[in-house]
C-alpha positions as CSV (number, residue, x, y, z in Angstrom):
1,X,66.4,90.4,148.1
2,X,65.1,89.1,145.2
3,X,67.1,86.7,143.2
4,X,67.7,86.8,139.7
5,X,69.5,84.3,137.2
6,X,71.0,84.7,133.7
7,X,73.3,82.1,132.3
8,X,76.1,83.0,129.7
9,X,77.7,80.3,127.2
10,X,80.4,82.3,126.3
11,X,84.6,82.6,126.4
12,X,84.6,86.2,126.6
13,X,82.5,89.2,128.8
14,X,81.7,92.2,126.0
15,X,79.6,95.4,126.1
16,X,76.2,93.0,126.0
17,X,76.8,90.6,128.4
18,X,77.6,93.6,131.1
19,X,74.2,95.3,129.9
20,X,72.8,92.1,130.9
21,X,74.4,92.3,134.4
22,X,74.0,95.6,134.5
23,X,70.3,95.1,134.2
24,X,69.7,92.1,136.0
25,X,71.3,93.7,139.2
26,X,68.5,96.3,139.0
27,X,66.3,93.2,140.1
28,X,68.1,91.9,142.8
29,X,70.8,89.7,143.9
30,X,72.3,88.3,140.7
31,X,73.2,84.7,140.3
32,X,75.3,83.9,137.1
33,X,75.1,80.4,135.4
34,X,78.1,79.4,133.4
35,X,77.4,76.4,131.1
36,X,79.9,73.6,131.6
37,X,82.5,72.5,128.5
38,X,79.5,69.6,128.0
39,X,76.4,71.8,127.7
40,X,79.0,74.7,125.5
41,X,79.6,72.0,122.9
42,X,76.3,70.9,122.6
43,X,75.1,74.4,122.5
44,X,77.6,74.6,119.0
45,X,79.8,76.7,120.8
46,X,83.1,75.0,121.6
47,X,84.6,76.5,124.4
48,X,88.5,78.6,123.8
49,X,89.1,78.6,127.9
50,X,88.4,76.3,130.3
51,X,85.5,76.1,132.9
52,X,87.4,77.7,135.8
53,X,88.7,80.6,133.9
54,X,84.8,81.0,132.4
55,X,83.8,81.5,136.2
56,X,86.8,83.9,137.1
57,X,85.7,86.3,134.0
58,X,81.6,86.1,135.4
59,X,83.2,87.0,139.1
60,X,85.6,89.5,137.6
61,X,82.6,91.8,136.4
62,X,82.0,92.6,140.2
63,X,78.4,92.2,138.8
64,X,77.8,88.2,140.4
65,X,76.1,87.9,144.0
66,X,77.3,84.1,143.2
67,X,78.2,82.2,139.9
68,X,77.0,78.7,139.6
69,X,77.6,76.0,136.6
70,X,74.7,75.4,134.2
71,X,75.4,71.2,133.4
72,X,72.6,71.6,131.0
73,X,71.5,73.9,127.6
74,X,67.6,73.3,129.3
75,X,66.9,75.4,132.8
76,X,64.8,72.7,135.1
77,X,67.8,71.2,136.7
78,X,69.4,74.9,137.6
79,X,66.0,76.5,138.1
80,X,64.4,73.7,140.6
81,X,67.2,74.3,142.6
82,X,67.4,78.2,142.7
83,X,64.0,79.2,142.4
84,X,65.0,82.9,141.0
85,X,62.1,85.5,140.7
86,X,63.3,86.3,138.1
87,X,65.1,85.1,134.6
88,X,67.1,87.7,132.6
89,X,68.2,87.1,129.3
90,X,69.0,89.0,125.9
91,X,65.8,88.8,123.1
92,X,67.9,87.0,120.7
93,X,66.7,83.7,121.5
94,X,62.8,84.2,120.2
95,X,63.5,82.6,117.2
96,X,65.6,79.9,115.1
97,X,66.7,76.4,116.8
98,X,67.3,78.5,120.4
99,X,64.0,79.6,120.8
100,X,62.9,76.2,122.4
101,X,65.3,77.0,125.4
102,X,63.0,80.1,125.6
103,X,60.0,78.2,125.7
104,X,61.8,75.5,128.3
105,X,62.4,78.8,130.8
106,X,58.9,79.8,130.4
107,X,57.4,76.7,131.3
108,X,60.0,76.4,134.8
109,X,58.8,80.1,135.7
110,X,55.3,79.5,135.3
111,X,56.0,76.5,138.0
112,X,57.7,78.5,140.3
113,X,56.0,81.9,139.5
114,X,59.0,83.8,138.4
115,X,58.9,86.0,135.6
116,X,61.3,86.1,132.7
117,X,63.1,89.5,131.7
118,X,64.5,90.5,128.2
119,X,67.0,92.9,127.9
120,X,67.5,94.1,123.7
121,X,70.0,92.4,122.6
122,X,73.5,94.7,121.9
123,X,74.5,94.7,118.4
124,X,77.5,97.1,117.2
125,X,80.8,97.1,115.6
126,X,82.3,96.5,118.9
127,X,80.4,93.6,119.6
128,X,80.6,92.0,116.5
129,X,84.4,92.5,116.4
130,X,84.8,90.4,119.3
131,X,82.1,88.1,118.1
132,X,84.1,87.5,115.2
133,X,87.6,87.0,117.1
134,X,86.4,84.6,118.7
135,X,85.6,82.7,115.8
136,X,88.4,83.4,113.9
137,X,90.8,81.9,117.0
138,X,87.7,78.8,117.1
139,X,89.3,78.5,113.0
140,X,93.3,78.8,113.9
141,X,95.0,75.4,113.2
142,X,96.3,75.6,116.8
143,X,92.8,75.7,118.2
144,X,91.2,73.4,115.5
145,X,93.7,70.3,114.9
146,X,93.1,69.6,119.0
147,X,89.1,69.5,118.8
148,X,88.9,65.8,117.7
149,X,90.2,64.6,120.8
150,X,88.7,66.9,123.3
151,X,84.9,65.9,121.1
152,X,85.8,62.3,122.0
153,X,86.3,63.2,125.9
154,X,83.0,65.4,126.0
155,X,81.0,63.5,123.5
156,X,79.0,60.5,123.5
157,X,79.8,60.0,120.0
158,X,81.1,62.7,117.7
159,X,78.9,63.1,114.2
160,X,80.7,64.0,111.2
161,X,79.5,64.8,107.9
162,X,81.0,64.9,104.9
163,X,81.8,68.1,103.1
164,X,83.4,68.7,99.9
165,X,83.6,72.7,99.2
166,X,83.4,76.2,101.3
167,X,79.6,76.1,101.1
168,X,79.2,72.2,101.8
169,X,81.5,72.9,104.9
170,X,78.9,76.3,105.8
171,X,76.2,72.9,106.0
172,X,77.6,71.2,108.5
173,X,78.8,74.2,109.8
174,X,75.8,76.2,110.8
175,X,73.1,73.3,110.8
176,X,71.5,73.5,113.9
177,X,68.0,71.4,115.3
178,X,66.1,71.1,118.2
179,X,65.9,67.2,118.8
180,X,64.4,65.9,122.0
181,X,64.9,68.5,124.0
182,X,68.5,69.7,123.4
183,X,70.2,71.4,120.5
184,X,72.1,68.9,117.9
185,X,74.5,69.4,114.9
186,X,77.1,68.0,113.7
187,X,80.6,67.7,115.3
188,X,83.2,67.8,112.8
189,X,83.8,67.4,109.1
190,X,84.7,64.5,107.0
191,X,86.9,65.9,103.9
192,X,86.2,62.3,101.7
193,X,88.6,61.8,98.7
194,X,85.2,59.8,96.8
195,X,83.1,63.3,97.4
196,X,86.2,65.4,96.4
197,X,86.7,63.3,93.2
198,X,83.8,63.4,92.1
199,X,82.7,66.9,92.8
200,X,86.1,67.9,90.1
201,X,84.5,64.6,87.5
202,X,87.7,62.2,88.2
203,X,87.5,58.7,89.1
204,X,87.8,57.7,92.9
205,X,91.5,56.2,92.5
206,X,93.8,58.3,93.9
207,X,94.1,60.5,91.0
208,X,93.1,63.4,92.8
209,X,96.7,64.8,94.2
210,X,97.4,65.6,97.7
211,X,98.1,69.3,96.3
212,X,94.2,69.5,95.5
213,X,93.1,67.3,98.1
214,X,94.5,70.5,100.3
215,X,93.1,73.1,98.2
216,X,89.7,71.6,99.0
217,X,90.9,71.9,102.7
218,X,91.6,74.7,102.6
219,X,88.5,76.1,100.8
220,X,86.5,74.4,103.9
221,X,89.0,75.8,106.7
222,X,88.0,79.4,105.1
223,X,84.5,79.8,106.0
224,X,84.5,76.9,109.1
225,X,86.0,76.5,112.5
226,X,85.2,72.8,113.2
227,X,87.6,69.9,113.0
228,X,88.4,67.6,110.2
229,X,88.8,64.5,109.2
230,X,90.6,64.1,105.9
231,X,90.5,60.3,104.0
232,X,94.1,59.4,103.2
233,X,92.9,56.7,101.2
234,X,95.9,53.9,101.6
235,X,98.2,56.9,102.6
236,X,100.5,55.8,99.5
237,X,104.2,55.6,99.9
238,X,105.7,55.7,103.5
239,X,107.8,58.7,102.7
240,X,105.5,60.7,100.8
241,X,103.1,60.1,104.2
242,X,105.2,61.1,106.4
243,X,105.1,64.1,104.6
244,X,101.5,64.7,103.9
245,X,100.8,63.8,107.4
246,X,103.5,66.7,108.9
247,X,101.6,69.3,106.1
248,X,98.3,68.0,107.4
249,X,99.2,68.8,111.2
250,X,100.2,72.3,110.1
251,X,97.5,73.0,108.7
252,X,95.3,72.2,111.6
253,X,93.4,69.0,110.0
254,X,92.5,67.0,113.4
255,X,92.9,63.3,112.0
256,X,93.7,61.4,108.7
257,X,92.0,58.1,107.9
258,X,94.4,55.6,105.9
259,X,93.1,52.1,104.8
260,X,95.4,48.9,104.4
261,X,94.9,48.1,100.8
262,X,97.9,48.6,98.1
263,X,97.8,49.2,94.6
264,X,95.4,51.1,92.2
265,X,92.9,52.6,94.8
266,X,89.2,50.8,94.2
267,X,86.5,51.8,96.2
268,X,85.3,50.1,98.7
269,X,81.5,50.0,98.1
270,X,82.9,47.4,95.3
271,X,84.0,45.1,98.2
272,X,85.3,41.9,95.8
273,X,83.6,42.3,93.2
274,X,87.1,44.1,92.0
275,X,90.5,43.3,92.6
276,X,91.0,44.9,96.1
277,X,94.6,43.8,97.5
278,X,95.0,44.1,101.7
279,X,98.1,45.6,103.2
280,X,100.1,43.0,105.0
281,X,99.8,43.7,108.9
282,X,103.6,44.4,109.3
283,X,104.0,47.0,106.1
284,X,100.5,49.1,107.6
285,X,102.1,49.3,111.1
286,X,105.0,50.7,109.6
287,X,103.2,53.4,108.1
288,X,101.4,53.9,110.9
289,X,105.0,54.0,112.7
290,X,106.2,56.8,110.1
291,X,103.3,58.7,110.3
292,X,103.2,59.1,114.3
293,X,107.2,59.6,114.4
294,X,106.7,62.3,111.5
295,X,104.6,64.1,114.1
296,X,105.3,67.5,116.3
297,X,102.1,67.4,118.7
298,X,100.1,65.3,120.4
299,X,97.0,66.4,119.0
300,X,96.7,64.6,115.4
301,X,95.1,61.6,114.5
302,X,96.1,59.2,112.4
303,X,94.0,56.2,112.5
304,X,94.1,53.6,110.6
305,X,90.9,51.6,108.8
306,X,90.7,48.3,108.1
307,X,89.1,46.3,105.1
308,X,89.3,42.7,106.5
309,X,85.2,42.4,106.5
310,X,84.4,44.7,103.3
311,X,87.2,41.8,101.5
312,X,85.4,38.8,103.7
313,X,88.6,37.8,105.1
314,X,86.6,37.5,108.5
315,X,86.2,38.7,111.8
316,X,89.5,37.0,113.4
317,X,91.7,38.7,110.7
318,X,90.2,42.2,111.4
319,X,90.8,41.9,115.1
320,X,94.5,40.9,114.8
321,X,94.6,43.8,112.5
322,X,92.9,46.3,115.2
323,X,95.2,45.2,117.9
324,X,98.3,45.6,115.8
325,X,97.7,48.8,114.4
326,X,97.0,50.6,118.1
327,X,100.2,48.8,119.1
328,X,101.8,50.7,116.0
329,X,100.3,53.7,116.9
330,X,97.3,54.2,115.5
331,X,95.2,56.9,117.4
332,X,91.9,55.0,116.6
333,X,90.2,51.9,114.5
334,X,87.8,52.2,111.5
335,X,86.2,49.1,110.7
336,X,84.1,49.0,107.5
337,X,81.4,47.0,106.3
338,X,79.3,47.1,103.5
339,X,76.4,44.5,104.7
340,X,73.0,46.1,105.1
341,X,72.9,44.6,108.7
342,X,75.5,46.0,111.5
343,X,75.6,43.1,113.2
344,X,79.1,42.3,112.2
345,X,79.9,45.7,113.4
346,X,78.4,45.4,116.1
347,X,80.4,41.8,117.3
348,X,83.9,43.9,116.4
349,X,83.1,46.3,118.6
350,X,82.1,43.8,121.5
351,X,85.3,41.8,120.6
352,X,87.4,45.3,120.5
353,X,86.0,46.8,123.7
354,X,87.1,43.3,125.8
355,X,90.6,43.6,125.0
356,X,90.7,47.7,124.5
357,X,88.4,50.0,126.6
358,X,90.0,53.3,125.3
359,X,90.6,53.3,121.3
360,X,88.3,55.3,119.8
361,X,86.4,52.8,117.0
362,X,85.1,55.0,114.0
363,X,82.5,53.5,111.7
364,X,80.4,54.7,108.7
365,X,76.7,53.6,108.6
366,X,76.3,53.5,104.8
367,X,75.0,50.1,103.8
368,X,74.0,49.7,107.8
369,X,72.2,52.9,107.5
370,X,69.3,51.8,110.1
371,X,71.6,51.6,113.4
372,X,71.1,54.8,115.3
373,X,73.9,56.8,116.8
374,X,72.7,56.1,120.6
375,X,72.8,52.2,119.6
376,X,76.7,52.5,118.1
377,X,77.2,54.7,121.1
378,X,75.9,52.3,122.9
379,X,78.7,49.3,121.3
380,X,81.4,51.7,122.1
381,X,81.5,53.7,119.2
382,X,83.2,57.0,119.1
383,X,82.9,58.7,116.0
384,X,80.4,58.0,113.6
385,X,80.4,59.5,109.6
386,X,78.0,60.1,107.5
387,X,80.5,60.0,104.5
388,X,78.4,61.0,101.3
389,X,74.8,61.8,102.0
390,X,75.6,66.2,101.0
391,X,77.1,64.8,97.5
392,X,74.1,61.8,96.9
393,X,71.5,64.3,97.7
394,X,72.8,66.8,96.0
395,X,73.3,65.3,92.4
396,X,69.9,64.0,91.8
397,X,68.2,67.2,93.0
398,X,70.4,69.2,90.0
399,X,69.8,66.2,87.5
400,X,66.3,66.3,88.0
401,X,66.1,70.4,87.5
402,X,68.6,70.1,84.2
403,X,66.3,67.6,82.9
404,X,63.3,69.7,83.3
405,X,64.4,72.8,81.9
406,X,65.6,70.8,79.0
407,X,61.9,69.6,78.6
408,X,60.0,72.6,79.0
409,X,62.3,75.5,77.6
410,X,62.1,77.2,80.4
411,X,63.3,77.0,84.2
412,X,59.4,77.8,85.6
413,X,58.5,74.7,86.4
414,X,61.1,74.0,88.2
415,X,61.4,77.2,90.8
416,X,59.3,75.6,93.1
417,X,62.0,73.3,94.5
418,X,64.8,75.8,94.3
419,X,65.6,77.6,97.3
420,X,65.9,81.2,97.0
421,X,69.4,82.3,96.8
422,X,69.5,84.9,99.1
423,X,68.8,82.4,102.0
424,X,72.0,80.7,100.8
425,X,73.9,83.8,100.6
426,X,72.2,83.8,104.2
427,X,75.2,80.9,105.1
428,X,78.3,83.4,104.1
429,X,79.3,85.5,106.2
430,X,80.6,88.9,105.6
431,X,83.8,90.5,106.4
């Protein structure tokens, strides 16, 4: 018999998967690769199941001589070690970020002279009904608010971009490369209260209520399905915390981000050149202490951030902070820094990681924008946020493009650099 092999990176078996089998069995004996939870999430499709039951749905069809696990989205590993005569797969994959998988399965069979097989690829209501249920259940809060933490099991580091509206959110949603020979995008969302100030034109001081601060939250968890990281700023009183954070974990945010600095909210990027007053360590545990106690699951985040370096209070205070909020509670350690150079960052983390091997250690590479993710990986980083680059991009471009039609009376010179709307409507997807 010959042997045949199609992989599947999917929760559920529908009409095109089965013509798939279907087809495939016509050509022999018909091994199945299931891609592991890994290889799923970097293939920007989170899996709803687990690996097992994946398998048991594959076997279920009747339609597997054998199923194996796929570890990786590239075929050399898998194929090396079958050498199929054959390769079946649906002809969906020719094109966009995918198609370099394609080309990866190509170059194994002309190896191991096999021949690759593509089946048209099934597209109907049915389909697309499930298609869509399964991203819908990807979007429920009960599905959502636990991603964080499973990202920080499967991921070397989780990237997070900040979004501030539906179509921001589409960005990071639906923003997929080919990088090195594997698919990238980003991880999960970072909801920043700077972004969402200044995309309504108020200043970044807490004056943008948690009532809007949710409507923007909501706005996102329309049109996405990945987890999100909301900035608390200092999380304001205990009791209206506790509140926000229970709201928060209903909704299906992930984690919330609260710093320990009191009074009128300054930013941060200001480091002392305003009046920025630091929490003492024993009031910030206690809100950390309310916050986890306010909680009904397991799932949500709350971690707390710490301002010792961006105030210069040094590296020993920041430390004796870190340790005492995770012995408060807090699900994970933001350290900050505004210094062009992460090497300060870089000796917390070594400092951190000897005394605590587990507590995820968020940073955002702003100033230190030259460290790549592998290197804070590397340090013991977990999650890394790209905090405002959508909003800084995005205001010059539309400056720029006012200014010119102001100058030449007309909007012609400036359609070079627009995009065409209808490959943004391209993002939205119908109902």
């Amino acid at each position: 018999m010959k042997k045949v092999y199609t992989c599947f990176c999917t929760d559920v078996i529908h009409e095109g998967h089965l013509n798939i089998l279907r087809e495939a069995s016509k050509l022999g004996e018909v091994y199945v690769g299931v891609l592991s939870d890994e290889a799923m999430v970097g293939f920007n499709r989170f899996p709803t199941i687990s690996l097992e039951q994946r398998i048991e749905i594959v076997r279920s069809t009747g339609l597997a001589h054998q199923v194996l696990v796929q570890e990786e989205i590239v075929y050399d590993k898998i194929l090396e070690e079958l050498k199929p005569d054959y390769v079946v797969h649906g002809d969906n994959w020719k094109e966009g970020p995918e198609s370099f998988i394609r080309e990866n399965v190509l170059m194994n069979l002309q190896k191991l002279g096999g021949e690759l097989i593509e089946i048209p690829y099934t597209y109907n209501e049915k389909v697309k009904r499930i298609d869509d249920q399964m991203k819908e259940k990807l979007a429920m809060p009960e599905f959502r608010r636990k991603r964080l933490r499973q990202l920080i099991a499967m991921r070397p580091i989780v990237k997070t971009l900040e979004v501030h509206s539906g179509l921001t959110g589409l960005i990071a949603e639906k923003t997929v490369v080919e990088s090195n020979g594997k698919l990238d995008q980003f991880d999960a969302m970072w909801i920043s209260s700077l972004c969402d100030s200044t995309a309504k034109g108020k200043p970044d001081i807490e004056l943008v209520d948690m009532s809007s601060r949710i409507r923007t939250i909501d706005d996102v968890m329309d049109v996405t399905t990945k987890p999100i990281i909301l900035d608390g700023d200092t999380g304001g009183l205990v009791e209206h915390f506790v509140y926000n954070v229970r709201t928060l974990e209903r909704m299906g945010v992930s984690a919330v981000i609260i710093e320990d600095k009191t009074g009128l909210k300054k930013n941060s990027l200001f480091g002392t050149e305003v009046e920025q007053t630091q929490d003492s360590i024993e009031n910030f545990c206690e809100k950390i202490s309310a916050g986890k106690q306010a909680l009904r699951t397991e799932e949500f985040m709350i971690i707390a951030r710490i301002e010792s370096l961006i105030l210069e209070r040094g590296m020993e205070d920041a430390l004796k902070r870190a340790f005492a909020y995770v012995g408060a509670g807090a699900d994970g350690i933001m350290i900050h820094s505004r210094k062009k150079s992460p090497d300060e960052i870089l000796e917390f983390c070594r400092l951190f990681r000897e005394k605590d091997a587990t507590t995820p250690i968020v940073v955002v590479p702003t100033s230190f924008n030259s460290i790549t993710e592998e290197e804070l990986a590397a340090a013991g980083v977990k999650i890394v946020i790209y905090a405002n680059q959508l909003t800084r991009s995005a205001f010059p471009a539309m400056q720029s493009t006012a200014v010119d039609i102001l100058k030449n009376h007309r909007a012609l010179e400036v359609d070079s650099r627009l995009m065409p709307f209808k490959d943004i409507i391209r993002l939205i997807d119908e109902i």
